[in-house]
Every structure is written in C-alpha cells, then in structure tokens.
LUMNULO-731505 format. One record per residue (C-alpha): residue in one letter; x, y, z. Coordinates in steps of 0.001 Angstrom, whole numbers, padded with zeros to 6 digits, always signed. Each point is the difference from the previous one (the first is absolute). Last residue first. Layout:
aXYZ
...
//
This chain:
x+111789-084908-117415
x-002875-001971-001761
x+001563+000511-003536
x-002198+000070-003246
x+001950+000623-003132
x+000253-004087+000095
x-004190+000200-000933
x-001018-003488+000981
x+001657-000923+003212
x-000654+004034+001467
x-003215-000383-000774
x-000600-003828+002018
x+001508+002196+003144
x-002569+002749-000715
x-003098-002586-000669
x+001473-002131+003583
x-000854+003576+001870
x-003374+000504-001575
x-000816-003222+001070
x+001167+000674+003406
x-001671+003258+000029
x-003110-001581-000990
x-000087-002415+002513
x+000639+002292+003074
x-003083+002158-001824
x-001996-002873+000665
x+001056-001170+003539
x-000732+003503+001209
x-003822-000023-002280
x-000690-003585+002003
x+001733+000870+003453
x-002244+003713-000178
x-003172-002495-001011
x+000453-002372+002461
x+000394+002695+002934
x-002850+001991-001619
x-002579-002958-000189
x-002933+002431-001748
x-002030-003910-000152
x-000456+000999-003609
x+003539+001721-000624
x+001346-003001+001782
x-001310-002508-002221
x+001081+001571-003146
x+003701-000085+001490
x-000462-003702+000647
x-001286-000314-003208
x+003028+001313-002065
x+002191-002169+002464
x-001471-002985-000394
x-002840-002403+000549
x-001164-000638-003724
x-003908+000361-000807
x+000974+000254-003797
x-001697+003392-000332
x+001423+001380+003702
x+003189-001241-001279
x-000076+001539-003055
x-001063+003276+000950
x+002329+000120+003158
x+002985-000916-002334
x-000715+002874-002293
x+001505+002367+002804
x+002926-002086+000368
x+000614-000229-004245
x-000551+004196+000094
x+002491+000095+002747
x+002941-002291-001421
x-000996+002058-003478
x+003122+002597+000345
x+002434-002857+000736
x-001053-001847-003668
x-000279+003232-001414
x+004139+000228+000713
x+000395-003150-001450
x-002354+000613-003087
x+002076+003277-000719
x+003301-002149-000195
x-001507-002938-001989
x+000533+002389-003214
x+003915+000319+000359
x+000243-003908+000212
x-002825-000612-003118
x+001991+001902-002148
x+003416-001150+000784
x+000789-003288+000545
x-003586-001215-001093
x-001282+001856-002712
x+003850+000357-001337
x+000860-003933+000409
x-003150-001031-002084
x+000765+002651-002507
x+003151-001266-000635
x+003505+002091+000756
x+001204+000928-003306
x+001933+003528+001451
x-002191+001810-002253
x-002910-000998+001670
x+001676+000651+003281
x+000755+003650-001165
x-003767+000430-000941
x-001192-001286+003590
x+002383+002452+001284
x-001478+002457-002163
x-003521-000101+002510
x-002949-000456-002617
x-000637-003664+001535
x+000026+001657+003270
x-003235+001492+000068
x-001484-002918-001015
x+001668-001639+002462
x-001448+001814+002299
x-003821-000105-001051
x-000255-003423+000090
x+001684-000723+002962
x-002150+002580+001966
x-003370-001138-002160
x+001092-003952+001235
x+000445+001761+004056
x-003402+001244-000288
x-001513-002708-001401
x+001553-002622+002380
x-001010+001750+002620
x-003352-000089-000593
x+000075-004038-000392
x+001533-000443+003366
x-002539+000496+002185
x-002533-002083-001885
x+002287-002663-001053
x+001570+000019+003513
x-003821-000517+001797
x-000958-002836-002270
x+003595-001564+000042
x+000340-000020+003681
x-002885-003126+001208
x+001706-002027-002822
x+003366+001094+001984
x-001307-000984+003583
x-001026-003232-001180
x+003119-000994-001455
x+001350+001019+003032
x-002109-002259+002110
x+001058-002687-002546
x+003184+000270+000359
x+000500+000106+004009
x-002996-000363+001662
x-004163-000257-000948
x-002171-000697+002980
x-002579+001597-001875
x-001572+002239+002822
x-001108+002990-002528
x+001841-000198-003849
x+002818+002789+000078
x+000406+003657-000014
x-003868+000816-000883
x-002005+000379-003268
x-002001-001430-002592
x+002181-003038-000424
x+001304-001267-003774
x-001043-001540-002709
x-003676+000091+000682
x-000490+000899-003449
x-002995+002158+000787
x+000115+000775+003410
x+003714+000111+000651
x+001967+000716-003185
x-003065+002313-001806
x-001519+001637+002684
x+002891+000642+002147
x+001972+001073-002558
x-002756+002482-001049
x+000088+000979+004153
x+003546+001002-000038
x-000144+001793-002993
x-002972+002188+001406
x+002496+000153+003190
x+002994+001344-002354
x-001696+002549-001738
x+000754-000088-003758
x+001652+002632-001583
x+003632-001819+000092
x-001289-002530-002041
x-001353+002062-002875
x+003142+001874-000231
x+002037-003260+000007
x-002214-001738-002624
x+000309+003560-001656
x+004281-000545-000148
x-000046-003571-000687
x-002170+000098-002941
x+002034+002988-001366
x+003561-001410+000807
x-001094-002872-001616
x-001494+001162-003140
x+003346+002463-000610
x+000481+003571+001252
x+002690-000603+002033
x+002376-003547-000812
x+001395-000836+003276
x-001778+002060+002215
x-003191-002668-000234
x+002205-002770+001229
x+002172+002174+002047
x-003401+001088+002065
x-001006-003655-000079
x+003168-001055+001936
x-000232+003087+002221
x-004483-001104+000913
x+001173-003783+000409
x+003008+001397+002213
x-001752+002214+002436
x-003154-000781+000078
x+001067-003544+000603
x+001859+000940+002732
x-002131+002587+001380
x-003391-002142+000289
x+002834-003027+002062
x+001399+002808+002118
x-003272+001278+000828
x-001784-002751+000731
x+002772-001614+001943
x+000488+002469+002284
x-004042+000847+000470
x+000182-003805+001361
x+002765+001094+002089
x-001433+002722+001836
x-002787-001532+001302
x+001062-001387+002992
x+002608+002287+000688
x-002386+002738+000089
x-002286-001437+002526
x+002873-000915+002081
x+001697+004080-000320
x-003171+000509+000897
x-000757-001291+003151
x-003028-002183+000325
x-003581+001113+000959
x-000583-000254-003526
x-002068+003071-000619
x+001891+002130+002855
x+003464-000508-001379
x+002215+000487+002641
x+003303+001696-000699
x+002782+000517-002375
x+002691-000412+002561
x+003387-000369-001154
x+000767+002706+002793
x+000515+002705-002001
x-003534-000799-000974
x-001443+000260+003368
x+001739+003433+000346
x-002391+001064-003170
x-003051-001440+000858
x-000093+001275+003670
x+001419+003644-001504
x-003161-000651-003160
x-002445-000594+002896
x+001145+002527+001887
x-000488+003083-002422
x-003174-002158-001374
x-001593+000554+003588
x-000972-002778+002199
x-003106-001893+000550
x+001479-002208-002548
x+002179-001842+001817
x-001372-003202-000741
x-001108-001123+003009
x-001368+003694+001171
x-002122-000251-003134
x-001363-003132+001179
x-001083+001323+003471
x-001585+002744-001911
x-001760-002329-001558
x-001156-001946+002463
x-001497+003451+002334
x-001800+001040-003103
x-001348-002825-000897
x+000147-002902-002513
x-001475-000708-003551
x+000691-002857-001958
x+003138-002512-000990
x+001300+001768-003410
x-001838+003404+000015
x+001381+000024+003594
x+003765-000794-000818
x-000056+002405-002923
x-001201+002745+002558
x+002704-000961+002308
x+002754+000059-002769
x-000621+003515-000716
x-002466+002784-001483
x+000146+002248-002515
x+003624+000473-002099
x+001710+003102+000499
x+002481-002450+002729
x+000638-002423-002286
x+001470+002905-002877
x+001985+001110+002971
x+001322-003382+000735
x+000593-000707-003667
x+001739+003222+000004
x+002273-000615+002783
x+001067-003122-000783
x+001001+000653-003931
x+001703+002863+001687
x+002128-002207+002091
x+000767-002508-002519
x+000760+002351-002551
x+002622+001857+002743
x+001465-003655+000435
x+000492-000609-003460
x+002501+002625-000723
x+002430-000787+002500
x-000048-003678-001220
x+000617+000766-003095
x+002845+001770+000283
x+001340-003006+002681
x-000760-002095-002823
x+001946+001778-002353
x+003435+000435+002289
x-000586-003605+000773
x+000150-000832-004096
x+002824+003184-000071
x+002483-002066+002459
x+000794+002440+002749
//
C-alpha cells in the first residue's frame, strides 16, 4: 500500500472515534442544559397550552428519552442524515450548506494573511534580535495579540464605517443591489476586509512572536556558524536556512489554531452582522436547536481534522526528516 493512502487510512481510523465522542459529549452537555427547543419556540411566538405543547414535543421527538434520542440521532447520521433543524424548519444539512461558505471564505482569507504577513514580519524582526526593529515589532505584536477581537472589531467599525465611511458597517454584501459578476464581488470583498482585519490581526501576532522567537533561537545553532564560514550571504542564510527551519513551528500552530480561528468566527460575525457559520452556531444555542447545533459542532471538528491533516502533509514538504509513511 502506497504510504500517502497508508496515512490517510491512519488518519482516518483515528478521526472517527473523535467524531464520535465529540458527539456524545455535546449531546450530553445539551442534555444538562434547562429547557428545550419548545420553550425557545414559546418565548419566541407566545404562550401555548398544555395539550399544544405536548403535541409539539411529540413532533420533534422530544418526548423521548436522551438514550433514544442520541440512538435516533446516531443511526440517522449513518445515514447522511443530520436532521431537522427545528428553528429553521429546514433540514440541516440545507441550513448548514447555506452558510457554510461564507464562514469558508472568512476564515481562509483571516488565515492567509495571518499567516504569511505575521511569518514575513516574524523573519523581519528575527533577522537582526535585539535591534530597534525587532523590539518595535516584537511589543506591537504583544500589544496586538492582547486585544479582544470583538472590541477590535467594533474600533474598526467606528473609525472605517461611521467615521470615514470608507467602508460598510457590516453584512456579506450590499442588500438587493442587483450587483453580478465583478462588481458583486467587489462588493462582497469591501464588505470582508472589516471582519478579516479584525479576525485576522490576532493571529498575526501570535504567529510574528512564533517567527520571532525561532529564529532567534536558531541564529545561535553552529550550522548557522558553518554557513557563515562557508561565505554564503546573509540574505541567502535568513532565508534558505534560518527562516525555513523557523516556519516549521508556525505550520504546526497554524493546524493547532483551526479551532481557536472557528470559535472567534462567531464573535466576529455576530459583531459584523454576517450570516455564517459562527452565527449559525450562535443561533442555535439561543433557539437550543440540537439537531443544528450537533451538524454545526460535527461539521466543525470535520474541518479541523482536515486542516490539521493538510498541516502534517505541508510538514513533511518542509522538514525532509519528516516522512508520512
């Protein structure tokens, strides 16, 4: 068996247990909670009776016992089945798709630029520890990093959109426009760079210190003396050599912070008034939509595997010690 199917097979294997625990105790936690989607439903649309909502618990099933709830759940799954959503009246696997892709781009875009502006300034201030610009990049980055990302969120609000009026206060794209092609998605990335500045901007501290701090590390490695004395130029040693070996920690942060970014996502997008996936799941916490919320938290943890997954194969490119067999 080829060792790249041999890997993903591994992986596979090991995923599926996550899966199913991640399941179980999100249903458990669900089920300690008080109350239900009925009681949601009538703080929502008013007060009914006994008889009606019984009848309505009946509808959704949830006149039965977690034990068979969870079995019901479970075999509906294995099915491809994620259920009905009881806030939408839609099924969720629907509900999901629709808003899934909006959180997609989001997050890839935030990550991105987190990702390489934050490594680029990392070698810049790495390059020469100790001096003026390491220093001013270094507590910019610690002063970054400390700040919450919804206060952020708001400042650029406040300046860009109300003040300026540079840019839109919030939303995917600009309401019955009529806008196609180009322009609508010139729209939809003016609407984007609000929300990714303000997602994106911790990151980019965090992974700058990582860079940073690595390659200063690595500057008192002998290899780097060896290559000095080989004549190679300092250009070519920070970024041949110093800044390759240093990138390697930032990669495998980079997996490690799939989670943190998804969780963040729900503050942004409920600060920016965006209709995604972050919302969606706060959305069914309020309404207590467990069907949504299970497909939301399943469909997470599917997405952080997979990035996890791409951070081992993009490893084993950078560091050649690293084999996937």
């Amino acid at each position: 068996m080829p060792p790249l199917v041999s890997f993903f097979l591994r992986r596979l294997a090991t995923a599926l247990p996550v899966l199913a625990l991640v399941l179980a105790g999100s249903f458990l936690l669900l089920e300690a909670a008080s109350g239900d989607a009925v009681d949601s439903y009538v703080a929502r649309f008013g007060s009914m009776d006994a008889e009606q909502l019984a009848q309505l618990r009946h509808e959704w099933g949830l006149d039965q016992g977690p034990a068979y709830r969870f079995k019901a759940y479970a075999s509906a799954l294995a099915r491809g089945d994620l259920g009905w959503s009881t806030a939408f009246e839609r099924p969720v696997a629907s509900v999901i798709l629709e808003r899934l892709p909006v959180t997609l781009m989001l997050m890839g875009v935030a990550t991105a630029l987190a990702f390489f502006i934050g490594s680029l300034l990392g070698v810049v201030a790495g390059a020469n520890p100790g001096s003026f610009r390491d220093r001013f990049l270094s507590t910019s980055s610690l002063a970054l990093y400390a700040v919450p990302g919804f206060w952020l969120g708001l400042v650029l609000i406040v300046i860009f959109a109300v003040d300026l009026r540079w840019l839109p206060i919030g939303g995917i794209e600009s309401v019955a426009s009529g806008k196609t092609g180009f322009a609508r998605m010139a729209d939809i990335g003016a609407h984007l760079i609000l929300p990714v500045a303000s997602l994106a901007m911790v990151y980019l501290a965090l992974y700058l210190r990582l860079m940073r701090d690595r390659m200063s590390e690595i500057w008192r490695d002998p290899f780097v003396n060896a290559l000095k004395a080989r004549g190679l130029s300092r250009g070519r040693i920070i970024w041949r050599h110093v800044a390759r070996n240093a990138v390697l920690p930032v990669v495998t942060m980079l997996g490690l912070q799939a989670a943190a970014m998804l969780g963040g996502s729900v503050v942004v997008e409920s600060v920016f008034a965006i209709p995604g996936f972050g919302r969606l799941a706060a959305e069914a916490v309020a309404r207590r939509d467990t069907p949504l919320l299970l497909g939301v938290i399943l469909c997470s943890a599917i997405m952080v595997i997979i990035v996890n997954l791409l951070v081992d194969l993009a490893y084993g490119k950078l560091d050649p010690r690293v084999r996937v067999g």
